[in-house]
C-alpha positions in Angstrom: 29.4 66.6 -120.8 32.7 68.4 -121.8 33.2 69.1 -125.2 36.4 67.8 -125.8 36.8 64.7 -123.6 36.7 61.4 -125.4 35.8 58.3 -123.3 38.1 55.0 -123.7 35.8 51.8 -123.6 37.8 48.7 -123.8 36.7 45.5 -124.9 40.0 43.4 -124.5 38.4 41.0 -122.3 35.1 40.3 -124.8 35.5 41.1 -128.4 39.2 40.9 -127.9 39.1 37.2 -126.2 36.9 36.2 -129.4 39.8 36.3 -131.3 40.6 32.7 -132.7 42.8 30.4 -130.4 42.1 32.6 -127.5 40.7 31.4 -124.3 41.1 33.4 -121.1 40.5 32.0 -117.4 38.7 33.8 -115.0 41.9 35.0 -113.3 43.5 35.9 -116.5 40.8 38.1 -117.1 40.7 39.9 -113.7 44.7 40.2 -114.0 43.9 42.1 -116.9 41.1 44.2 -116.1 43.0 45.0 -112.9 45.9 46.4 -115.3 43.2 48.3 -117.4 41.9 50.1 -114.5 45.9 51.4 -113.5 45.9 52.3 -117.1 42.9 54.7 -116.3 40.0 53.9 -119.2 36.6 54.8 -118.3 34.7 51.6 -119.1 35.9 47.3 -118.8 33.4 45.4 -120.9 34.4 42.5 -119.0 32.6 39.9 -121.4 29.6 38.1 -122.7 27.6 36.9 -119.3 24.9 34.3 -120.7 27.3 33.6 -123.1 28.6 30.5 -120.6 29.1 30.0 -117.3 33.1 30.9 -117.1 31.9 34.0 -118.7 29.3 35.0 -115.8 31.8 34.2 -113.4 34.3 36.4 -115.0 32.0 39.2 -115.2 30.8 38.6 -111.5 34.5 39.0 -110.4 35.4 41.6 -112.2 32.6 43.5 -110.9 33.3 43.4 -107.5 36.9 43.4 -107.1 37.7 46.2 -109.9 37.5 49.8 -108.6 37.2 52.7 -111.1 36.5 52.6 -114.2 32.6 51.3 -115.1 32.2 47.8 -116.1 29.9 46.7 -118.9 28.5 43.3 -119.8 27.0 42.3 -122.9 23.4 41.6 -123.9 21.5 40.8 -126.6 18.5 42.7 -127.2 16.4 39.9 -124.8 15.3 39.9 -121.6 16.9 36.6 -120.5 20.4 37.9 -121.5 19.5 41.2 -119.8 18.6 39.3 -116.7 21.7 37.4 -116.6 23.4 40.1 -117.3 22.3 42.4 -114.0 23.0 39.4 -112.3 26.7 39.6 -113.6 26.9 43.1 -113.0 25.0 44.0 -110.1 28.1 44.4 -107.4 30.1 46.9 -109.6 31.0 50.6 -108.2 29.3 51.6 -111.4 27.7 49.0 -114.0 26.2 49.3 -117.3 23.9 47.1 -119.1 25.4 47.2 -122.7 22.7 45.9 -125.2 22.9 45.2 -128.6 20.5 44.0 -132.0 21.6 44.6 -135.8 19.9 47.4 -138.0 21.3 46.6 -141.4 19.1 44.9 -143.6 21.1 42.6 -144.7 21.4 40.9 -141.0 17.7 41.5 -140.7 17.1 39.8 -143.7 19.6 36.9 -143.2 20.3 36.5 -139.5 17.6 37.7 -137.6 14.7 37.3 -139.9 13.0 40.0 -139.1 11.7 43.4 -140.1 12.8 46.8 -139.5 9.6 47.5 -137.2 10.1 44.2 -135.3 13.8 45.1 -134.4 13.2 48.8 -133.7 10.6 47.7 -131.2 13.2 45.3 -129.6 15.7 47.3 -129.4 13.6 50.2 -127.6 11.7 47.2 -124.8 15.5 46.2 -124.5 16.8 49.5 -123.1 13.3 49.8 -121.1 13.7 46.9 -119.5 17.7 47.2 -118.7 17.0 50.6 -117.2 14.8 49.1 -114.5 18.2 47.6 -113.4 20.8 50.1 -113.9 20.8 53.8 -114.7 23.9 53.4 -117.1 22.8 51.7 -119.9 24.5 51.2 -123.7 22.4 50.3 -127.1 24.6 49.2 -129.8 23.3 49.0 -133.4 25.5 45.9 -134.8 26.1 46.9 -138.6 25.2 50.4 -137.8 27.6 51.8 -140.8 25.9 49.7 -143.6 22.2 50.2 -142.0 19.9 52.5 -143.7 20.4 56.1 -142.3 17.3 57.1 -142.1 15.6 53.7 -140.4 19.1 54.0 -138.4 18.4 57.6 -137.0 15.0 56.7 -135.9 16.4 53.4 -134.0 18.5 55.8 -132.5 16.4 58.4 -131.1 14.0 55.9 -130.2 16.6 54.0 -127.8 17.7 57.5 -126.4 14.1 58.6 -125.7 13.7 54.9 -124.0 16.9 55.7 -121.5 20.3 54.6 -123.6 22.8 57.0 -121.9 25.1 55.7 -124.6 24.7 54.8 -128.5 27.5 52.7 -130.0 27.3 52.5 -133.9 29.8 49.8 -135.2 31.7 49.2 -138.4 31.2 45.4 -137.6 32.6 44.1 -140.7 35.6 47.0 -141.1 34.1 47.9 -144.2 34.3 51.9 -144.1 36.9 54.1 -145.0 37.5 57.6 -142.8 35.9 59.8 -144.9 32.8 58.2 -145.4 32.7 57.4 -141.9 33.5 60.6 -140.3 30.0 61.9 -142.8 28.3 59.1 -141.5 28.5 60.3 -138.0 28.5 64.0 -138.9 24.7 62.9 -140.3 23.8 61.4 -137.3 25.2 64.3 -134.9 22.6 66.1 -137.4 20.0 64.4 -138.0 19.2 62.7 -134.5 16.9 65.2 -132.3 17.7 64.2 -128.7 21.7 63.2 -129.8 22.6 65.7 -127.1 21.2 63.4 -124.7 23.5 60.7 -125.1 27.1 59.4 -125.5 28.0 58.9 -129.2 30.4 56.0 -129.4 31.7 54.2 -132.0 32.9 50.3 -132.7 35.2 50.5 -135.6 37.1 46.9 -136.6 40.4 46.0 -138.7 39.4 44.1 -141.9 40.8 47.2 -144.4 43.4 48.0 -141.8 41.4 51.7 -141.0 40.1 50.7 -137.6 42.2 53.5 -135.8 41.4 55.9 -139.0 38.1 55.7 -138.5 37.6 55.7 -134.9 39.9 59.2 -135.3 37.6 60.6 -138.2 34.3 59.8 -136.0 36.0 62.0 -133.4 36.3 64.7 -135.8 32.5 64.3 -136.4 31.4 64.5 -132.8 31.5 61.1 -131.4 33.0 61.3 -127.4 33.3 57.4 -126.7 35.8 55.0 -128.8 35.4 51.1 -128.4 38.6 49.1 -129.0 41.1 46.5 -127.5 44.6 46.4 -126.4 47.0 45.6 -129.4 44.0 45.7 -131.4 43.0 41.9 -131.1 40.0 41.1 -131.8 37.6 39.2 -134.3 38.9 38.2 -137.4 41.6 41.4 -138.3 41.2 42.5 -135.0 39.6 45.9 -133.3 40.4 49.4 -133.3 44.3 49.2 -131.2 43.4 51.8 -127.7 47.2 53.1 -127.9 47.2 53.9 -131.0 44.3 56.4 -130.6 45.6 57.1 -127.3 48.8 58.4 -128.5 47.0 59.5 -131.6 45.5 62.2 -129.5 48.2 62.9 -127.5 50.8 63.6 -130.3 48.2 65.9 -132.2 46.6 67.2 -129.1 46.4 71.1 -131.3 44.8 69.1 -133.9 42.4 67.3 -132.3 41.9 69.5 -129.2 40.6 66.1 -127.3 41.9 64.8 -124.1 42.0 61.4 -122.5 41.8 60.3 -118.6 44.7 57.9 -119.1 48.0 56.9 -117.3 50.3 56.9 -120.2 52.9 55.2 -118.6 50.8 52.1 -117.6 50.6 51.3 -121.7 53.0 49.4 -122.6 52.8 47.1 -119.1 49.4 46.7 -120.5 50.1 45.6 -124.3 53.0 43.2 -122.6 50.4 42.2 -120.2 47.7 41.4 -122.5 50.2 39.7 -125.3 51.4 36.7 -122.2 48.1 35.8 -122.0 46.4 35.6 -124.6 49.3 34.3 -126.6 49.4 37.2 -129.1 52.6 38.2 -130.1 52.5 42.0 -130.8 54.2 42.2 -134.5 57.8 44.3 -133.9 56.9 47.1 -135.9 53.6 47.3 -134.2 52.8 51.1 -133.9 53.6 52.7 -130.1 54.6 49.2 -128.7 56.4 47.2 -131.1 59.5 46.3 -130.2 60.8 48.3 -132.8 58.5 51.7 -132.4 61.4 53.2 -131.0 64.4 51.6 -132.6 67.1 53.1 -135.0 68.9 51.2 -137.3 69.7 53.7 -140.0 72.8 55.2 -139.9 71.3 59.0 -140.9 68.3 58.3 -138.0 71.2 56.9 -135.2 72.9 60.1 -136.1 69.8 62.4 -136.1 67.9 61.2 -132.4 71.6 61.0 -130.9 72.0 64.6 -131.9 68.4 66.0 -131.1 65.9 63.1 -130.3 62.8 64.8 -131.9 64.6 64.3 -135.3 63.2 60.8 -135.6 60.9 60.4 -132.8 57.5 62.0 -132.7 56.9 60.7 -128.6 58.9 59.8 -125.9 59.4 55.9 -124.9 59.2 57.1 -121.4 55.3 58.4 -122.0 54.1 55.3 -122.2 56.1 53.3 -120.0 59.2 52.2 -122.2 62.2 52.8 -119.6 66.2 51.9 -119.9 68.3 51.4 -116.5 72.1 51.8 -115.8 71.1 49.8 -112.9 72.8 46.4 -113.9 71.6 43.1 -112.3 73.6 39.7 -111.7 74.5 36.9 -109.3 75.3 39.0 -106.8 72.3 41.5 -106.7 70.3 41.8 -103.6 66.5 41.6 -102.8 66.7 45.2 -102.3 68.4 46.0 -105.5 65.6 43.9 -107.8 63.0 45.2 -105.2 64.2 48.6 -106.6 64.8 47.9 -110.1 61.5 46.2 -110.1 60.1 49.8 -108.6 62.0 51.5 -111.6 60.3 49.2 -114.2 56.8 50.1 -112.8 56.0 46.4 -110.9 54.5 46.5 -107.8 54.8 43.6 -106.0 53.1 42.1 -102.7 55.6 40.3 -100.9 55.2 36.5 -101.7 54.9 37.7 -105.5 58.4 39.4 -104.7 60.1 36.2 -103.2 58.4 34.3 -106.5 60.1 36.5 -108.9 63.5 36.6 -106.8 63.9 33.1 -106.2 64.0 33.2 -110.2 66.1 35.8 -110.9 68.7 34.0 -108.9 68.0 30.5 -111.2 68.3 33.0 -113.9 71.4 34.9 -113.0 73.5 31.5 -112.1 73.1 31.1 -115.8 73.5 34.4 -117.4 76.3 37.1 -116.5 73.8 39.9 -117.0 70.0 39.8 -116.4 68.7 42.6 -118.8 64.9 44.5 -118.0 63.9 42.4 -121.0 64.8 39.3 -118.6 63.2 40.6 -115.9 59.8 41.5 -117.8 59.9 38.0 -119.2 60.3 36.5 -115.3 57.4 38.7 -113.8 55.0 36.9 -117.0 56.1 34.0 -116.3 55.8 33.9 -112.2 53.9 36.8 -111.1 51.0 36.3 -114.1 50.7 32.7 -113.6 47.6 31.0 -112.7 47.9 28.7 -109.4 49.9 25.8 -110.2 48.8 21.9 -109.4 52.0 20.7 -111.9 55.0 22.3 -111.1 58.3 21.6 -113.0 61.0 19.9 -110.7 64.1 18.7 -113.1 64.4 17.7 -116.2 66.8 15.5 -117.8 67.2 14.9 -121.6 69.2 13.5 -124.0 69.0 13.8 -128.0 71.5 13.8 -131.5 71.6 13.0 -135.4 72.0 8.9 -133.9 70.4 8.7 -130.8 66.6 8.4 -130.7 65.4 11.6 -128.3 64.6 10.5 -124.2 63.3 12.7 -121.3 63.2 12.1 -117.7 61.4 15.1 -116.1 59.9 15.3 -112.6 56.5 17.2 -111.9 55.2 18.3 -108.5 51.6 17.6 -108.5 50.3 19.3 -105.4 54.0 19.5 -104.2 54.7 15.6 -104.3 57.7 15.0 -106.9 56.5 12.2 -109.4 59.3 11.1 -112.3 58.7 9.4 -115.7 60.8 8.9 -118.8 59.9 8.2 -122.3 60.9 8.7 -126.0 59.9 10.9 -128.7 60.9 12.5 -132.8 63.4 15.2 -130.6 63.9 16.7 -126.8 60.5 18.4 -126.8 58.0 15.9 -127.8 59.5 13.2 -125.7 58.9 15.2 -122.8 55.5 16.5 -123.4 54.8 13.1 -123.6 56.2 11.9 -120.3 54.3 15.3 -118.9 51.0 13.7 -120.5 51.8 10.7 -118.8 52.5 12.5 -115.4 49.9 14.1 -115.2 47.0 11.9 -116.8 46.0 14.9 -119.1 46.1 14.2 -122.7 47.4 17.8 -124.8 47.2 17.8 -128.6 49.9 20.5 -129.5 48.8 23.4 -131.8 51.1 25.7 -132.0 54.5 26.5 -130.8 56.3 29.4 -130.6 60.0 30.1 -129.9 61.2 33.6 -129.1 64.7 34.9 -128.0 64.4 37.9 -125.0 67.3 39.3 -125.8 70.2 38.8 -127.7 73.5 36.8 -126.9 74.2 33.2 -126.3 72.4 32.8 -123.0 69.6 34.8 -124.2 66.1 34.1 -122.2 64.1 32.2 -124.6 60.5 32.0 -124.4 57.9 29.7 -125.9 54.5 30.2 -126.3 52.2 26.9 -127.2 49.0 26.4 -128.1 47.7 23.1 -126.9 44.2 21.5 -127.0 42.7 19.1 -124.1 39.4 18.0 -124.2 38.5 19.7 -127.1 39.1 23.3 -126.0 42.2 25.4 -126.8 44.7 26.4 -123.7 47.6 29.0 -124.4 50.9 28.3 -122.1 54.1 30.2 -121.9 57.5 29.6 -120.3 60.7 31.3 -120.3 64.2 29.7 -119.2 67.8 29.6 -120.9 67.4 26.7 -122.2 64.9 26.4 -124.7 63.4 22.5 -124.2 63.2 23.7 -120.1 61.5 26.8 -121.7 59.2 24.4 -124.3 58.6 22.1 -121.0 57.2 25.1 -118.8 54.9 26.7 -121.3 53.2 22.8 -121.8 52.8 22.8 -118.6 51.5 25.9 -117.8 48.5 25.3 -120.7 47.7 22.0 -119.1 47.8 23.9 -115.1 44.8 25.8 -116.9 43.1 23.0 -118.5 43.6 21.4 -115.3 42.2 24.7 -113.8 38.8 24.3 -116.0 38.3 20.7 -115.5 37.8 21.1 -111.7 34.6 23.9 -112.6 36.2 26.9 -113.8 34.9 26.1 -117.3 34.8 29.6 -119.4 34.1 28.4 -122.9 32.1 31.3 -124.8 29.5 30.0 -127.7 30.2 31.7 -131.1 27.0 31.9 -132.1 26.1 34.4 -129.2 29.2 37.1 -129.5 27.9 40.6 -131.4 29.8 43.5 -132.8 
């Protein structure tokens, strides 16, 4: 193994879809792991398999249609889970079992009930009996950094002797701090025999806000795998954010003297990618790709970058994707000038995604003098990333003020036959949601709504995000339009195409009480 490569495991699509209000479909989550392969990490945990059924199939898909990188599943430290897991796995270019059991004594004590010889001999049957399956297989020890060290370095050495090719030892609960993490691993590098054998990885989550500190100090300290998640969702505060360690060791490449297998300029695609949907806004002064990462408003910085650009700026917006055009787009543009300027922005489309996305840009450029990349972004989201559509949006008619009581007339094409209702609600918005719940016979309890402007202006692009529950499980839907109730309109729609989606056996509902890490 080279000395100073470090190997990007990404767990977007399991710990990060555990993060509350998120629920991905089994397209969604192949959309995504498609993108993560362009973006070049080594390993896709693609989820939980026993966890439910949505889950295995997820897992299943991803596994055969994803090309590259390795893709890991899940398992608890059981040979049912193992079992199901394989199953998952089995058609992947290169698969690894990734199983897991808590060494801290405080989970022993609490949630497993067990002692520290019962769980070390779990742990080591677990990695014997996933290595009858597959060669490539991971042991994690959940609550590694508040285990004992010493019961913790014999777990350890035990699971490598057994076959782990990889050892992951999470900060489950964020709890560390760098220093005392990067000696934590240093003693393990140490203290562990057979270490040599093996991948050291590390888990580290967001709860102090040193997720990304400590995943950089265990790299100081030998580890050569880092676990983390696109924009750093994840349980509770979140996971350890990939670009930011990315770009981490790409800025200080003479400190760090590591090097990454990464596409730099498929990162921000990614982050946008992941945020539509799952629903996620990324904060603007989110580090690397906030929407302010690389802005200026300061007089003194404007005059600084404009002068010499590495002034203010420690990386280029163009490394990872970030790209302004003097290519300007309107009513008359062509198919081969947004074909192009698509190119430019780094989409490649197949050719009935192309017509999809053109047919809008030419709804959006009737309304809007000039469509800015932001627009266009916001267009591929919300046509290219969709899931298939039963309810479609046909017109919508609405009428509201401080004396009228609020009406909407919308027509939905269900299955590509128009059906129109009208009704009445407290403004625009809710009285059409309820004529779509009439419409289409689904029920949607609204959660959450969120209203964002694209870009600046009076005709800005607007775009909602909602969170809307049918049935008893969360959807997240987005739409994007000029006007904001057409925009409110599509995104309710688009959450109840994927409830819809479920309800006809796509269910992919994952059990709480089964996710680890």
């Amino acid at each position: 193994m080279s000395n100073n490569r470090i190997y990007i495991f990404d767990t977007t699509l399991r710990d990060g879809e555990q993060s509350p209000g998120v629920s991905l479909n089994v397209q969604e989550k192949l959309e995504i792991a498609q993108q993560l392969a362009r973006l070049g990490v080594d390993v896709i945990e693609a989820g939980f398999p026993i966890a439910s059924p949505g889950d295995f199939e997820a897992v299943k898909t991803i596994a055969e249609r994803v090309k590259g990188p390795v893709i890991a599943g899940l398992c608890r430290a059981t040979r049912e889970d193992i079992d199901a897991g394989w199953e998952a796995l089995k058609g992947a270019e290169s698969p690894r079992i990734h199983t897991f059991i808590a060494t801290s004594d405080i989970h022993l004590k609490y949630k497993l009930q067990r002692s520290r010889e019962e769980v070390l001999e779990q742990a080591v049957a677990a990695v014997k009996y996933a290595k009858q399956f597959c060669s490539d297989v991971e042991f994690s020890a959940e609550d590694a950094s508040r285990s004992d060290l010493d019961y913790l370095c014999t777990v350890v050495e035990k699971v490598i002797d057994a076959g782990a090719t990889v050892v992951n030892l999470p900060d489950t609960v964020g709890y560390a701090i760098p220093d005392e993490f990067g000696r934590f691993i240093k003693a393990i590098m140490e203290r562990v025999p057979n270490i040599h054998r093996a991948r050291l990885s590390v888990h580290c989550h967001n709860d102090l806000g040193l997720a990304v500190a400590n995943s950089l100090a265990a790299i100081l300290n030998g580890a050569t795998q880092i676990e983390g998640a696109i924009n750093g969702i994840g349980e509770r505060a979140g996971n350890a954010s990939l670009e930011e360690i990315i770009m981490a060791l790409y800025t200080k490449k003479a400190f760090y003297q590591k090097e990454v297998a990464v596409n730099y300029q498929e990162i921000y695609r990614t982050s946008r990618l992941v945020s539509s949907l799952t629903g996620m806004v990324v904060q603007p002064n989110k580090a690397i790709v906030g929407k302010n990462a690389f802005a200026h408003e300061a007089g003194i910085h404007q005059d600084g970058v404009l002068k010499e650009r590495t002034t203010y700026e420690i990386m280029k917006p163009e490394l990872i994707g970030i790209y302004k055009s003097n290519l300007v787009l309107g009513k008359h543009s062509g198919r081969h000038a947004f074909s192009e300027k698509l190119k430019e922005m780094g989409f490649e489309l197949s050719g009935e995604e192309l017509d999809k996305a053109f047919r809008r840009f030419k709804e959006l450029a009737d309304k809007k003098k000039e469509v800015t990349d932001d627009d266009i972004e916001a267009l591929i989201k919300d046509e290219v990333w969709a899931i298939p559509e039963r309810f479609r949006l046909n017109y919508l008619y609405f009428a509201s003020g401080t004396r009228l009581i609020p009406t909407a007339t919308v027509g939905v094409a269900i299955e590509g036959v128009v059906f129109e209702d009208a009704g009445t609600g407290d403004g625009p918005v809710d009285a059409a949601f309820h004529v779509v719940d009439k419409i289409t016979g689904l029920q949607g309890e609204l959660l959450e709504y969120k209203l964002n402007a694209v870009t600046g202006g009076k005709d800005a692009l607007g775009e909602v995000i909602v969170r809307v529950r049918v049935n008893g499980r969360t959807y997240v839907g987005r739409g994007v339009s000029t006007d904001i109730v057409e925009a409110s309109v599509r995104a309710y729609i688009n959450a109840l195409n994927k409830a819809d989606f479920d309800r006809i056996g796509n269910n992919n509902n994952s059990s709480s009480d089964q996710r680890g890490q």
